[in-house]
Kinemage of the C-alpha trace (Angstrom):
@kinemage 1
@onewidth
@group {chain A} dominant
@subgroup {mainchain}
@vectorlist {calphas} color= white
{ca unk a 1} P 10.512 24.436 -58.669
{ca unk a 2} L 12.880 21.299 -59.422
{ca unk a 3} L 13.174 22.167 -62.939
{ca unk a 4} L 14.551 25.857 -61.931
{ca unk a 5} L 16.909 24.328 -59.252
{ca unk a 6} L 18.423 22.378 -61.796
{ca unk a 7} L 18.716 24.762 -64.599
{ca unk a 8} L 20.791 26.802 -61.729
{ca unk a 9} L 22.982 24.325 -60.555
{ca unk a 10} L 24.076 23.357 -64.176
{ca unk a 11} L 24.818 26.893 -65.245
{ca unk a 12} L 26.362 27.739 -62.254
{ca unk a 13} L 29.388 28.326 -63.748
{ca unk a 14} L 27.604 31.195 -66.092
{ca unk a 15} L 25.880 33.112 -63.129
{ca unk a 16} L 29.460 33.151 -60.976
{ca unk a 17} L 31.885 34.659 -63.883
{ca unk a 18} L 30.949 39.065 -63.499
{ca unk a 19} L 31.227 40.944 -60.255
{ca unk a 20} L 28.280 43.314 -59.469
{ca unk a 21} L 29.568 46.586 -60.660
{ca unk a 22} L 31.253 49.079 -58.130
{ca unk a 23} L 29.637 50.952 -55.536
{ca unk a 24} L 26.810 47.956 -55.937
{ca unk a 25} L 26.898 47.295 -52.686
{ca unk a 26} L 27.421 50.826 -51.017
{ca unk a 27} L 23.737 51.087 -53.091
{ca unk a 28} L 22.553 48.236 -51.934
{ca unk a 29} L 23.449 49.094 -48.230
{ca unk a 30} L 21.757 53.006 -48.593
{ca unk a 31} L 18.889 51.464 -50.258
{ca unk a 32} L 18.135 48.805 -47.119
{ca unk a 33} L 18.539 52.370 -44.951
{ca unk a 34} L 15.756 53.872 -46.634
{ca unk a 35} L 13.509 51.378 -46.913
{ca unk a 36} L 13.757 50.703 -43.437
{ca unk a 37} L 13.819 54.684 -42.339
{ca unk a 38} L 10.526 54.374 -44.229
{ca unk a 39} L 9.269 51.277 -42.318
{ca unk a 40} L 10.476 53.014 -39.020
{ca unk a 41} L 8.061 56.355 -39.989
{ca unk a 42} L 5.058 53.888 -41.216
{ca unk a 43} L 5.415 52.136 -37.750
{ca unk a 44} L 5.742 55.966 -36.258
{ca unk a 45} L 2.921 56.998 -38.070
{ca unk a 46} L 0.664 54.050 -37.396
{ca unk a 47} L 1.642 54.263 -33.510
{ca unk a 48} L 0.667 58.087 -33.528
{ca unk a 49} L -2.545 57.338 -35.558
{ca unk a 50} L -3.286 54.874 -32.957
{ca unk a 51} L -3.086 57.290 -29.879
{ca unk a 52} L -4.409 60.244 -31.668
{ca unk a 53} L -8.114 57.750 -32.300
{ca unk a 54} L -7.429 56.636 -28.684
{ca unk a 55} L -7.237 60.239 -27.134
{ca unk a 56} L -10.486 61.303 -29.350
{ca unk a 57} L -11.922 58.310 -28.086
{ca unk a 58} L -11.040 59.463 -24.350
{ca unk a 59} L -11.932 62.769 -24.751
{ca unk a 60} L -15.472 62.694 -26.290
{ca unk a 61} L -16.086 60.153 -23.350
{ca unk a 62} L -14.964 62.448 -20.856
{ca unk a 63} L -17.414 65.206 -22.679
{ca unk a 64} L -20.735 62.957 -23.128
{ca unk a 65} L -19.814 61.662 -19.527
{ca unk a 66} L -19.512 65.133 -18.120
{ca unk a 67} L -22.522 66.175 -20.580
{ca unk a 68} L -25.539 63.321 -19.793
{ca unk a 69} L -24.045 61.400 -16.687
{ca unk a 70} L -22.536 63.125 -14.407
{ca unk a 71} L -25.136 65.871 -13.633
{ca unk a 72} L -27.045 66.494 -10.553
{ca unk a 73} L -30.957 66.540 -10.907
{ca unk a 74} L -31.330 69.687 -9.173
{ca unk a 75} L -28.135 71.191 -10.404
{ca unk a 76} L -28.545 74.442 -13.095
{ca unk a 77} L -26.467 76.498 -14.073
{ca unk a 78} L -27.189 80.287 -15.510
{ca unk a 79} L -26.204 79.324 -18.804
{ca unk a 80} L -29.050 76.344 -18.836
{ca unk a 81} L -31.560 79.090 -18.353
{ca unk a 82} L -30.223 81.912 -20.753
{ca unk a 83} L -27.138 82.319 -23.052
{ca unk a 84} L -26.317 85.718 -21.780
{ca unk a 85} L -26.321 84.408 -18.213
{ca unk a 86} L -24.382 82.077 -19.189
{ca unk a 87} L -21.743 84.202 -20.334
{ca unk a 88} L -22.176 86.176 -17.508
{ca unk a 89} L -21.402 82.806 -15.449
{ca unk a 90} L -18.484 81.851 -17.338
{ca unk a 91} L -16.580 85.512 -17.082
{ca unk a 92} L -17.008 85.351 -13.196
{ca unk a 93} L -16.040 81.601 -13.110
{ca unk a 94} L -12.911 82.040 -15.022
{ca unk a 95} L -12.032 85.311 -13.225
{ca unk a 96} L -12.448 83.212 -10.240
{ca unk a 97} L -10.341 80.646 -11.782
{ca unk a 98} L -7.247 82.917 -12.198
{ca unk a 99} L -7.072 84.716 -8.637
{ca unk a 100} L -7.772 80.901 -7.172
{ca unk a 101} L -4.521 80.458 -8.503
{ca unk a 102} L -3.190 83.947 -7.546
{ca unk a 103} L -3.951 83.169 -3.941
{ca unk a 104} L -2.989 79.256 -3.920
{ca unk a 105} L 0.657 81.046 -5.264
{ca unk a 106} L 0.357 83.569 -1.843
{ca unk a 107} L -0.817 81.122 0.849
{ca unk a 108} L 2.672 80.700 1.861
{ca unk a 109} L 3.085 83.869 2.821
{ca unk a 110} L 0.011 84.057 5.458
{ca unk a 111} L 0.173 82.198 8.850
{ca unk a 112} L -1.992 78.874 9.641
{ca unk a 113} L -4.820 81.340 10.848
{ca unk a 114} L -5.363 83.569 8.176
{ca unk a 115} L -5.115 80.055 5.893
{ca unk a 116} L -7.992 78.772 7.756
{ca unk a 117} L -10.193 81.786 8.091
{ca unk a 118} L -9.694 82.436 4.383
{ca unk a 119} L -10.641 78.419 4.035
{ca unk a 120} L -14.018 78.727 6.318
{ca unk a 121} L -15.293 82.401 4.185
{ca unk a 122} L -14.675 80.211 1.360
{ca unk a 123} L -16.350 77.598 2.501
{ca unk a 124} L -18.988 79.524 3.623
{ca unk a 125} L -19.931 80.770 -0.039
{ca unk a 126} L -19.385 77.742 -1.528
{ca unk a 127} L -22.468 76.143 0.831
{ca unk a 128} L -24.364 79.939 -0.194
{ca unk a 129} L -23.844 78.524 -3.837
{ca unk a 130} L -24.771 74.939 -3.365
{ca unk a 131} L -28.261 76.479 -2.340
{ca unk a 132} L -28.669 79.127 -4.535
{ca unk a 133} L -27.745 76.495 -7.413
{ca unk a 134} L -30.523 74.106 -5.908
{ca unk a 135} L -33.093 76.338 -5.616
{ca unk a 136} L -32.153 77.384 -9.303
{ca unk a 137} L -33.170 74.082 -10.319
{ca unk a 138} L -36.282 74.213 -8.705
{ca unk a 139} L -37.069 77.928 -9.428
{ca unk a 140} L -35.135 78.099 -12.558
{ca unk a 141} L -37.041 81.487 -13.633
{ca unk a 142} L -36.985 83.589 -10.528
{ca unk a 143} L -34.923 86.198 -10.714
{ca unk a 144} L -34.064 86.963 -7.284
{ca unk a 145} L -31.860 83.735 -7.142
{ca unk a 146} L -30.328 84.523 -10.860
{ca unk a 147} L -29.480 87.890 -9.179
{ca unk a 148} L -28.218 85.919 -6.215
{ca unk a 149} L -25.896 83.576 -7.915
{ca unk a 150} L -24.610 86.619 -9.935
{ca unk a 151} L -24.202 88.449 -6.747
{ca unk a 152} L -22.420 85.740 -5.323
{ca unk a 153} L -20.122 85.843 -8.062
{ca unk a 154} L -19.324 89.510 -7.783
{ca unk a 155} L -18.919 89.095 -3.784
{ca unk a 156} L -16.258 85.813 -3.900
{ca unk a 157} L -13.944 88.038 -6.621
{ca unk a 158} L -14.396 90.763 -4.950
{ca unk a 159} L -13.519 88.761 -1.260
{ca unk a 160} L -10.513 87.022 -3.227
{ca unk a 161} L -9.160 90.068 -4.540
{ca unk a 162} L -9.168 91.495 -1.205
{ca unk a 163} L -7.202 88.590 0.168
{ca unk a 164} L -4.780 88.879 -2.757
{ca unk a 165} L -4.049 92.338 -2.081
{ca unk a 166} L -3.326 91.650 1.788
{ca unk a 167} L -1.429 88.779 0.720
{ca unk a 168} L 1.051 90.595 -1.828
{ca unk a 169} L 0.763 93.439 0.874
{ca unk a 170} L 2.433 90.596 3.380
{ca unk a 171} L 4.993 89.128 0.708
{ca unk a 172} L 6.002 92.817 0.092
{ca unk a 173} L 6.646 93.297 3.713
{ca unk a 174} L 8.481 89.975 4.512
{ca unk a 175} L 10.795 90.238 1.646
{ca unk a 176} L 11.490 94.234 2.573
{ca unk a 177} L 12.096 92.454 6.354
{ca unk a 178} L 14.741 89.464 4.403
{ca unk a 179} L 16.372 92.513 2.341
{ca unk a 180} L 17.264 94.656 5.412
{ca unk a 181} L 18.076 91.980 7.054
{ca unk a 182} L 20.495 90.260 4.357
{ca unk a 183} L 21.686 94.716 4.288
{ca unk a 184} L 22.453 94.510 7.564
{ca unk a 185} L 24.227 91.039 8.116
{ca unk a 186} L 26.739 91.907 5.151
């Protein structure tokens, strides 16, 4: 390295005597931009890499969690005894689902008693469901609890719809009360 150092220092003189050319430097300057726009979207791209393996990673634990761990001996569902049942299952769960948020989105239009007898007929079923899903795990062929969870099913939509329609049947009449009375005040 010596040898170099010294070769430079002579001819000093002979490296010093041309400018760069013009615009060298404006170059120079958009090149350093690039380079480190590119080093920015590596880093990006590494960092998003990073959370997309760690989300994957989070989400098939969740699933084999959910799947193998977190299962109650006696618990069966329809769809662990037939396909079709299953499907049957999953239309009235998810139909469920939706008016569970229907009515959450009405609640505020009932009074504290009709919240808590629509709470206890809830409740009720749901401890009608706990058994009938034991005793499907027990008796997983007998069809008079398949038809029982699938007439439970048919009975809670049936008892939520009800309450949906006396709740929008409420809303209606509270917000006809608000409009006459905003009518009447102006």
């Amino acid at each position: 390295m010596s040898n170099i150092e010294d070769l430079i220092r002579e001819n000093k003189e002979m490296f010093n005597y041309e400018e760069p050319m013009e615009g060298h430097f404006e170059r120079f300057e958009a090149r350093l931009r690039t380079q480190n726009r590119r080093s920015r979207l590596r880093s990006l791209y590494r960092v998003a890499s990073i959370a997309a393996v760690g989300l994957v990673l989070i989400v098939s634990s969740i699933f084999i969690y959910d799947k193998f761990y977190d299962r109650d001996n006696g618990s069966v569902t329809l769809g662990d005894i037939n396909p079709e049942l299953g499907k049957v299952e999953y239309y009235f769960t998810s139909q469920i689902d939706e008016a569970t948020v229907s009515l959450d989105s009405l609640r505020k239009y009932s009074d504290e008693g009709t919240q808590k007898m629509i709470d206890r007929e809830f409740a009720e079923l749901d401890s009608l469901h706990t058994q009938l899903t034991e005793k499907l795990g027990t008796n997983p062929n007998d069809e008079r609890i398949i038809n029982g969870l699938i007439t439970y099913y048919q009975t809670k939509l049936k008892i939520m719809e009800h309450f949906i329609t006396t709740l929008n049947q409420i809303k209606q009449i509270k917000n006809q009360k608000n409009q006459n009375y905003e009518s009447t005040v102006l």
